[in-house]
LUMVEXVEX-655708 format. One record per residue (C-alpha): residue number from 1; x, y, z. Coordinates in steps of 0.5 Angstrom, whole numbers, padded with zeros to 4 digits. Layout:
BEGIN
NUM/X/Y/Z $
...
END
This chain:
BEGIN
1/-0011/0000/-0060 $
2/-0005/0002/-0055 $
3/-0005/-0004/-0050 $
4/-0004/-0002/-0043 $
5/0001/-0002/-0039 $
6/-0002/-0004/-0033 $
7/-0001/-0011/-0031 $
8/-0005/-0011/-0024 $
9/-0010/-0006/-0020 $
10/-0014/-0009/-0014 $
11/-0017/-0007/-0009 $
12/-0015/-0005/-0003 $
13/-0017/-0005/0005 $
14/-0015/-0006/0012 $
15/-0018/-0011/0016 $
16/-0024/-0009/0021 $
17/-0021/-0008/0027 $
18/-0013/-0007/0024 $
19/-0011/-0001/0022 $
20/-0004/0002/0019 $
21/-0001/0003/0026 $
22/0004/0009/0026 $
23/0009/0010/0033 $
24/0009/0015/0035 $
25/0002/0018/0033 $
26/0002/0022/0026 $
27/0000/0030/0028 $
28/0001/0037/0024 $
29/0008/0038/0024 $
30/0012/0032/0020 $
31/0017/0027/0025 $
32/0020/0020/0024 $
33/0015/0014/0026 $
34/0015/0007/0025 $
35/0009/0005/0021 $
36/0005/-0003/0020 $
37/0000/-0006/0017 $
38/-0003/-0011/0014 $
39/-0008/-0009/0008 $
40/-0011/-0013/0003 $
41/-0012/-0014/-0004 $
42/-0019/-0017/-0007 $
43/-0021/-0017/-0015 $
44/-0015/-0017/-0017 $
45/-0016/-0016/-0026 $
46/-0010/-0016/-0031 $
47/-0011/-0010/-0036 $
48/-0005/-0013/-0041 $
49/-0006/-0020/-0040 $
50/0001/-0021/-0036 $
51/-0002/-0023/-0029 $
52/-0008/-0026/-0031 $
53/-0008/-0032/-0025 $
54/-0006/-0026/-0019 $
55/-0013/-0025/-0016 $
56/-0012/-0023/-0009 $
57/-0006/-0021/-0005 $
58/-0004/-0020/0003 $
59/0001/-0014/0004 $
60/0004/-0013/0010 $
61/0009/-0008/0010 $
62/0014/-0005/0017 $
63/0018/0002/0015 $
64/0019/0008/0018 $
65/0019/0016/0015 $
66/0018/0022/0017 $
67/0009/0023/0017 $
68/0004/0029/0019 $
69/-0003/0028/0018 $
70/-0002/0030/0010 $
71/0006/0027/0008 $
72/0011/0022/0009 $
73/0017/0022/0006 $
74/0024/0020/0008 $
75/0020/0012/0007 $
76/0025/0007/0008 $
77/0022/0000/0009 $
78/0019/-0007/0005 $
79/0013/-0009/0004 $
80/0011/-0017/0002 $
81/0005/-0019/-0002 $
82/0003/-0025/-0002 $
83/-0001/-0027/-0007 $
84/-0007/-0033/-0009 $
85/-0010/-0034/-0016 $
86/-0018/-0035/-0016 $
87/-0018/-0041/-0013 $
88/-0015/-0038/-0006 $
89/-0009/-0042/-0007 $
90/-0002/-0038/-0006 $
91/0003/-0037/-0013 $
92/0008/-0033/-0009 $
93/0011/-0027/-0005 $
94/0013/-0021/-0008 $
95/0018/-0016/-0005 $
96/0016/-0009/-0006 $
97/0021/-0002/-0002 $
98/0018/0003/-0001 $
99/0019/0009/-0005 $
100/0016/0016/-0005 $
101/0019/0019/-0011 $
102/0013/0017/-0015 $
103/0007/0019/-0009 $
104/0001/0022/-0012 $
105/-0003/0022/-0005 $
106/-0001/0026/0001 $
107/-0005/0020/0005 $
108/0001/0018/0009 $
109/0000/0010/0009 $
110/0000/0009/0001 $
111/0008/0011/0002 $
112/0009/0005/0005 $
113/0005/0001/-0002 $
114/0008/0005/-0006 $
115/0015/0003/-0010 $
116/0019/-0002/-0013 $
117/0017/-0010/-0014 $
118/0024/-0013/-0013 $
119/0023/-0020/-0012 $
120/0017/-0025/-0013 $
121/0012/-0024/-0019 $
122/0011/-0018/-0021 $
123/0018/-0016/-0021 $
124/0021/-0010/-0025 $
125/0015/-0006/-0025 $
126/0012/-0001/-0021 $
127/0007/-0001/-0014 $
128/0002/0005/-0013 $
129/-0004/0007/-0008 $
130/-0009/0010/-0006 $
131/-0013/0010/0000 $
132/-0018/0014/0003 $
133/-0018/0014/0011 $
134/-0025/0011/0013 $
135/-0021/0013/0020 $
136/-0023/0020/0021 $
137/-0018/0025/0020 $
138/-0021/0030/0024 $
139/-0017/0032/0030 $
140/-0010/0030/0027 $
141/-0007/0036/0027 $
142/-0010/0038/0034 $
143/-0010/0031/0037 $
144/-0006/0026/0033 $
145/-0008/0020/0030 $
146/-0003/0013/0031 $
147/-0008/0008/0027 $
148/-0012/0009/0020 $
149/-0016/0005/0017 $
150/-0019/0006/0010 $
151/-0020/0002/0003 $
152/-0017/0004/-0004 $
153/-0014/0002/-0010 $
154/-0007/-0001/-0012 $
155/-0003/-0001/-0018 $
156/0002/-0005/-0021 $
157/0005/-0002/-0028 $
END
């Protein structure tokens, strides 16, 4: 049996009342915006063994990019994750810069959770996300959107 080459995938969620903010507003035609966030991770599991005492995390991430409604790209920026084992307690902060060479979504927020681990557990490998907008996405063409919400997945490999 091929072991995996995943080492972690959580869950992953804002907050209620805390969306991904992006300044200006996200609209049809791609321009630079500042985006923030806190998202967090939840059930957190170890496909391979390798980070067995990471359970939840705090992810926190402020960059810039050019964004529509569909893509960023042109992400420049860092996100830290504050990470805690099952009994809550804190193990330690990794750093993660966002790159965008790798993106597999066209959600404008999982640019920023998508790139290198550089430092703390989990350094040397690889983030990805996936969220859906719980936030309509409705009117962004039309009216632009400045905050999402939403729930998904993050992996590290």
């Amino acid at each position: 049996m091929k072991a995996s080459a995943t080492t972690l995938t959580c869950t992953a969620g804002t907050a209620p009342g805390r969306p991904v903010t992006f300044q200006p507003s996200i609209g049809l035609l791609p321009r630079a915006v500042e985006a923030r966030g806190t998202v967090y991770l939840g059930t957190c599991t170890s496909p391979n063994g390798r980070a067995t005492r990471l359970r939840t995390g705090r992810l926190i991430f402020d960059g810039t990019a050019t964004a529509s409604c569909a893509s960023a790209t042109g992400v420049s920026g860092q996100a830290r994750i504050a990470w805690y084992n099952a009994r809550g307690r804190y193990v330690g902060t990794s750093v993660l810069r966002a790159d965008t060479s790798s993106l597999t979504s066209s959600n404008p927020a999982d640019a920023f959770m998508t790139g290198a681990i550089t430092s703390g557990p989990l350094a040397g490998r690889h983030a990805s996300a996936q969220a859906a907008p719980s936030s309509s996405l409705t009117n962004c063409a039309l009216q632009g959107v400045s905050s999402l919400s939403g729930t998904g997945r993050m992996t590290i490999s």
